[in-house]
C-alpha positions in Angstrom: -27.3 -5.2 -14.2 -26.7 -2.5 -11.6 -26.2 -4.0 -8.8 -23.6 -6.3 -10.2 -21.5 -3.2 -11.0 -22.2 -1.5 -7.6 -20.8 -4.4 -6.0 -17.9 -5.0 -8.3 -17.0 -1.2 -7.7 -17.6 -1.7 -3.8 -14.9 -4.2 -4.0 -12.4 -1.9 -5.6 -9.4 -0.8 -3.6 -9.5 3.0 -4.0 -6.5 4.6 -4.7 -3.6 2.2 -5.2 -0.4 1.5 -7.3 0.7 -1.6 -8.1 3.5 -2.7 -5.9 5.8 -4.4 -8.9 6.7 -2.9 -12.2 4.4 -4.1 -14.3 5.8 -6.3 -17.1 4.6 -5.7 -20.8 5.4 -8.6 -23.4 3.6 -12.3 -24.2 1.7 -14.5 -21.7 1.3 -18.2 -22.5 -1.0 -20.9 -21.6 -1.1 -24.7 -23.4 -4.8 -24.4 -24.3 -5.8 -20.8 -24.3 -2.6 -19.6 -26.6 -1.1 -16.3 -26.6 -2.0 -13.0 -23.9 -0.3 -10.3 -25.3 0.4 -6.6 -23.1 1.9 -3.8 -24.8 2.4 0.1 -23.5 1.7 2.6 -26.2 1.8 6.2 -24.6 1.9 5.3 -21.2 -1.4 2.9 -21.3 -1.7 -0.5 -21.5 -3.6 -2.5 -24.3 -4.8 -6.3 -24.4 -5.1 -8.8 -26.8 -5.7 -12.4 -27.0 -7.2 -14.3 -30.1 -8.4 -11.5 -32.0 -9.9 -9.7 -28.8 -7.8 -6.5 -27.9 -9.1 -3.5 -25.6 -7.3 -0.5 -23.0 -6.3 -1.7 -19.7 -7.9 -0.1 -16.5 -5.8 -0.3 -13.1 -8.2 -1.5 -10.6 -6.4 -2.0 -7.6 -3.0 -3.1 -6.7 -1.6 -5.6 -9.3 -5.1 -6.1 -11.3 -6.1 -4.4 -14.3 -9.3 -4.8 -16.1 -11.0 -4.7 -19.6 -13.7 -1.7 -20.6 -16.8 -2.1 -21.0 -16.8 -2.0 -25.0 -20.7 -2.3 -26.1 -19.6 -2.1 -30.4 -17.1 -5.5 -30.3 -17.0 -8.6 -28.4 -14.2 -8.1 -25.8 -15.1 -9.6 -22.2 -16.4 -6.9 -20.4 -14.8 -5.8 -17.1 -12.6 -9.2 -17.4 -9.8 -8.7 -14.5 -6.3 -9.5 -15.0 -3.7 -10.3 -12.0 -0.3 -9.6 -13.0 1.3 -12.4 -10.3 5.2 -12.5 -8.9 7.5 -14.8 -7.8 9.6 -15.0 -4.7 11.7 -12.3 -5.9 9.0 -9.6 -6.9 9.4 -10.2 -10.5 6.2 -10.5 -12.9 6.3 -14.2 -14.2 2.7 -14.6 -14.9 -0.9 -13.1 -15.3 -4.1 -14.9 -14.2 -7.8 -13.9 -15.8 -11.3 -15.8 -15.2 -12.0 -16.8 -18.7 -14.0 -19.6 -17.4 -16.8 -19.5 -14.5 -16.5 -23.1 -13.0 -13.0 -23.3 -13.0 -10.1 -21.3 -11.4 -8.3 -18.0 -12.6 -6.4 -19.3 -15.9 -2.4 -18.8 -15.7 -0.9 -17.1 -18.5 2.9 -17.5 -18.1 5.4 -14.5 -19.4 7.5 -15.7 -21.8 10.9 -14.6 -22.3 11.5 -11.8 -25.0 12.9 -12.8 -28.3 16.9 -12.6 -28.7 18.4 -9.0 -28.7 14.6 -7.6 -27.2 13.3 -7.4 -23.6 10.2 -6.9 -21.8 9.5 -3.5 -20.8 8.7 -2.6 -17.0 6.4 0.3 -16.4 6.1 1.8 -13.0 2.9 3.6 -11.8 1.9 7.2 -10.3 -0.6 9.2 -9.8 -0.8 12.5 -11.6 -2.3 15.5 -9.9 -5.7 15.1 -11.7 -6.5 11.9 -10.3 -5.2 9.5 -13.3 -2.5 6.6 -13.1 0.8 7.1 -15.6 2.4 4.4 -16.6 6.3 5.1 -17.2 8.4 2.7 -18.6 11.3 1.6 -16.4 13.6 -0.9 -17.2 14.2 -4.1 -19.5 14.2 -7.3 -18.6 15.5 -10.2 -20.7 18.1 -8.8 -22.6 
């Protein structure tokens, strides 16, 4: 419907970065399983039971699914990457489900001898977002 993605773009903080590095690796939750964010080429790419799909930055430290009409992916689903005290990434939160709040995927901690990667953000001259990996964390 149109008017539901006029107002979801209204709500959109133009033109921001994310304020942490971003942390690529596996998110857990008890009941919903395993989140997984991975950089290939300086873009982020979902997936979660099956489901995968490009991340969009939407503002600040929340990305969001495509709209992908030829597969079932949730359209448009945001995803908060969320810090602790420090400004480290120790979780992502998504709506998965409408009556309840944001679900809390935490990051888990890379396997021995592996890290999670940290990718910073710019903006490039033509208006796009880079994602540039940074640093390890974990090993």
């Amino acid at each position: 419907m149109q008017v539901d993605k006029d107002g979801w773009e209204k709500a959109r903080r133009a033109n921001t970065l994310p304020a942490h590095e971003i942390a690529a690796g596996d998110y857990s939750h008890p009941a919903y399983g395993l989140m997984s964010i991975r950089e290939r080429d300086g873009v982020l790419h979902w997936s979660w039971r099956g489901l995968f799909a490009i991340m969009a930055h939407r503002h600040y430290e929340t990305f969001e699914l495509p709209e992908v009409p030829d597969r079932h992916v949730p359209d448009r689903l945001p995803l908060t990457f969320v810090t602790d005290r420090d400004g480290n990434i120790v979780s992502l939160s998504a709506p998965l489900e409408p009556a309840v709040k944001d679900i809390v995927f935490t990051l888990e901690p890379p396997p021995s001898g592996r890290c999670s990667i940290l990718l910073t953000s710019k903006y490039l001259t033509n208006g796009w977002r880079q994602l540039t990996p940074t640093s390890c964390r974990g090993r």
